[in-house]
C-alpha positions in Angstrom: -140.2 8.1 110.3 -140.7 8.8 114.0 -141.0 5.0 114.5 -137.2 4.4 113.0 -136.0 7.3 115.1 -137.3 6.0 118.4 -135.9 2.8 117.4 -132.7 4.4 116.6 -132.7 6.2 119.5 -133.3 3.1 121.5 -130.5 1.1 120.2 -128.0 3.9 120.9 -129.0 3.9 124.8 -128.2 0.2 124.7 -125.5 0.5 123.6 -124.0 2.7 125.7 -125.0 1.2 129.1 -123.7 -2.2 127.5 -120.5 0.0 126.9 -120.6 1.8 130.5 -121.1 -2.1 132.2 -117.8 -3.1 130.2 -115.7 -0.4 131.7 -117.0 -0.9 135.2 -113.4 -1.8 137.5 -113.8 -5.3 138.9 -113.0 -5.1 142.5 -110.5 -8.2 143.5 -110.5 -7.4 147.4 -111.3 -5.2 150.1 -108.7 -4.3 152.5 -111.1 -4.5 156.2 -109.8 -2.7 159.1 -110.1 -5.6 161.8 -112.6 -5.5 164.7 -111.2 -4.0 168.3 -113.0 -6.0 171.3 -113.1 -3.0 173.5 -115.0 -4.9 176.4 -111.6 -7.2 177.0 -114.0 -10.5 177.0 -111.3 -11.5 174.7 -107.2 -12.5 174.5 -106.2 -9.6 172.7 -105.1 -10.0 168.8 -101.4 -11.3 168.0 -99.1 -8.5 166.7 -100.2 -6.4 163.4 -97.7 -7.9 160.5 -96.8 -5.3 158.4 -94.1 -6.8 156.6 -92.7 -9.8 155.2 -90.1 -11.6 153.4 -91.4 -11.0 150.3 -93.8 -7.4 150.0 -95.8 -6.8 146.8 -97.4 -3.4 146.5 -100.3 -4.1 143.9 -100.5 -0.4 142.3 -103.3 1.6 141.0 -101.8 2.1 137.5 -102.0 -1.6 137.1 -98.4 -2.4 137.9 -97.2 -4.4 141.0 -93.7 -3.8 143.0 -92.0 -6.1 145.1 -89.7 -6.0 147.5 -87.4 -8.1 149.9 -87.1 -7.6 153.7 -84.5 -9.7 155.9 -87.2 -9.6 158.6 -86.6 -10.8 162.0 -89.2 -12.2 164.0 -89.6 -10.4 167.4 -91.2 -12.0 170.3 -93.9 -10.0 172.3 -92.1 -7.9 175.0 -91.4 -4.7 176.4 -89.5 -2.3 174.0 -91.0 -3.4 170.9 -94.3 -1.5 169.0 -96.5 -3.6 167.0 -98.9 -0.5 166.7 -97.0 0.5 163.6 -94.4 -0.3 161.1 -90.9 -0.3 162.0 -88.6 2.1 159.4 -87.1 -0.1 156.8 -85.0 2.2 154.8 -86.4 1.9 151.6 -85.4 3.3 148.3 -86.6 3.3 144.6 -84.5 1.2 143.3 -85.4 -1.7 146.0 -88.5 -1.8 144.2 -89.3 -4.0 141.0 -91.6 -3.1 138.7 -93.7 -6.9 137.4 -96.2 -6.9 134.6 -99.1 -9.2 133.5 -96.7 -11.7 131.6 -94.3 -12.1 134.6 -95.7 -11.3 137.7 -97.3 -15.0 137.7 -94.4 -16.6 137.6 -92.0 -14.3 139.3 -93.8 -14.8 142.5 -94.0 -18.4 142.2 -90.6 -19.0 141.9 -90.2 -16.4 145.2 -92.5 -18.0 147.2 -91.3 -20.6 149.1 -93.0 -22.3 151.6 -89.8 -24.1 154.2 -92.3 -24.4 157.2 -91.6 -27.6 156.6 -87.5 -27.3 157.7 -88.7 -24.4 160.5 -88.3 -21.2 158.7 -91.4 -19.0 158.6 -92.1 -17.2 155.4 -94.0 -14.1 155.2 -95.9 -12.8 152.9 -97.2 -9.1 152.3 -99.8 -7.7 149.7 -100.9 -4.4 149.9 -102.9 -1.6 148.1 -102.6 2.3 148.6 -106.7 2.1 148.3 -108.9 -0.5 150.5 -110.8 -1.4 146.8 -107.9 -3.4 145.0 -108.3 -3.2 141.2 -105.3 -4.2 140.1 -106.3 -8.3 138.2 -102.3 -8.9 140.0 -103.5 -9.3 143.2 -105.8 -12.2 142.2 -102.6 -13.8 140.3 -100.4 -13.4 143.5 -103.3 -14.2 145.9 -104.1 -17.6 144.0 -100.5 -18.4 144.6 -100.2 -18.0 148.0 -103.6 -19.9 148.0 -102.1 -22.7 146.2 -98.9 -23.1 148.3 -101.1 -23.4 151.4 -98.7 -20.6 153.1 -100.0 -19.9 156.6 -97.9 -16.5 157.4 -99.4 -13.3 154.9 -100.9 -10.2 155.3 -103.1 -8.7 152.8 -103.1 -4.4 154.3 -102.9 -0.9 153.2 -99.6 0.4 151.8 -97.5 1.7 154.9 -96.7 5.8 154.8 -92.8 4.8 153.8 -94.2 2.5 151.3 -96.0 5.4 149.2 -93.4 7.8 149.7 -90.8 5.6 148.2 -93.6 4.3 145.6 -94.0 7.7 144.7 -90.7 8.5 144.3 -90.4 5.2 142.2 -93.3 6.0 139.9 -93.0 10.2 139.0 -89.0 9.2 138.3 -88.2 11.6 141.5 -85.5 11.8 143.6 -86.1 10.1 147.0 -84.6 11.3 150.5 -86.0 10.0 153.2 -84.7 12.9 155.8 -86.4 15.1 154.0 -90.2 13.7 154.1 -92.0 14.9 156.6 -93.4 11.5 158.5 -96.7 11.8 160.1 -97.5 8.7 161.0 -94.0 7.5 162.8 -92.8 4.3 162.8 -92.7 1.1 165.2 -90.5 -1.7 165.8 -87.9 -1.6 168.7 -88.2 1.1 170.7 -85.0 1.8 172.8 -86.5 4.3 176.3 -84.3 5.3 178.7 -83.9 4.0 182.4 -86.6 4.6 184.7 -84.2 4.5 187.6 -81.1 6.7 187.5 -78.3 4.2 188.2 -75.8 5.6 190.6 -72.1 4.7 190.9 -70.4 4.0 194.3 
């Protein structure tokens, strides 16, 4: 008898690490903050990208939301912050929701490369957490991979992103005066003259 129970015993506590290794998340990517030469041995990194034509924000409940931005490309130059992203005005309903059966080819038909006729494409992917989760990511990913596109970003979802995200998720209403920003926002910076002009 106390051989069968032991035995019994035994199969249940296979059973439930086999069960436990099932539901372990499979981790698709992880979003790394890039490495700052501080000694200045090196030409200093080309402007952070934030956002591109087309912006997917792979969610942690499994869904992915995409977006279009009429993005300009601004040279380097006085008056502009690449540090952080510009303020794009976003709302809920700028966001669509994709699921498993048509985020695959949703983004295929999207993306499109036209290097080839001198317009850059850009394309963002980005997670609210540095461990992605979402199995989207590797379906969007392996697209871009498969177009050969030179110009995307894989990063962490901007602070207007997850507001509006938020907003677009819980059903809530959205007002963008009314969040309280911490991080601020980039993109042309308009200062005032450093010289006072004077008229004669």
């Amino acid at each position: 008898m106390k051989r069968y129970l032991t035995f019994f015993l035994l199969v249940i506590g296979l059973s439930a690490c086999d069960k436990a290794t099932q539901e372990k998340k499979v981790v698709y990517h992880v979003i790394k903050k890039p490495i700052v030469d501080s000694t200045g041995s090196t030409p200093p990194p080309p402007p952070t990208l934030f956002y591109g034509h087309h912006n997917f924000i792979v969610s942690s409940n499994g869904k992915t939301y995409y977006y279009y931005h009429n993005m300009h490309i601004w040279p380097c130059g006085n008056g502009i912050d690449f540090s952080r992203p510009e303020f794009l005005k976003l709302r809920p309903t700028d966001l669509v929701v994709l699921i498993d059966e048509t985020v695959g080819n949703f983004a295929n038909n999207i993306i499109q490369d036209t290097s080839s006729i001198g317009k850059k494409v850009f394309v963002s992917i980005s997670s609210p957490s540095d461990s992605i989760y979402n199995n989207q990511f590797e379906i969007i990913h392996n697209i871009i991979e498969q177009k050969k596109l030179r110009y995307y970003t894989i990063r962490k979802t901007t602070e207007e992103e997850l507001a509006v995200l938020d907003a677009k998720i819980n059903n809530k209403e959205y007002n963008s005066d009314s969040v309280d920003w911490k991080e601020g926002f980039g993109g042309i910076q308009f200062f005032p003259p450093k010289e006072k002009i004077t008229k004669h």
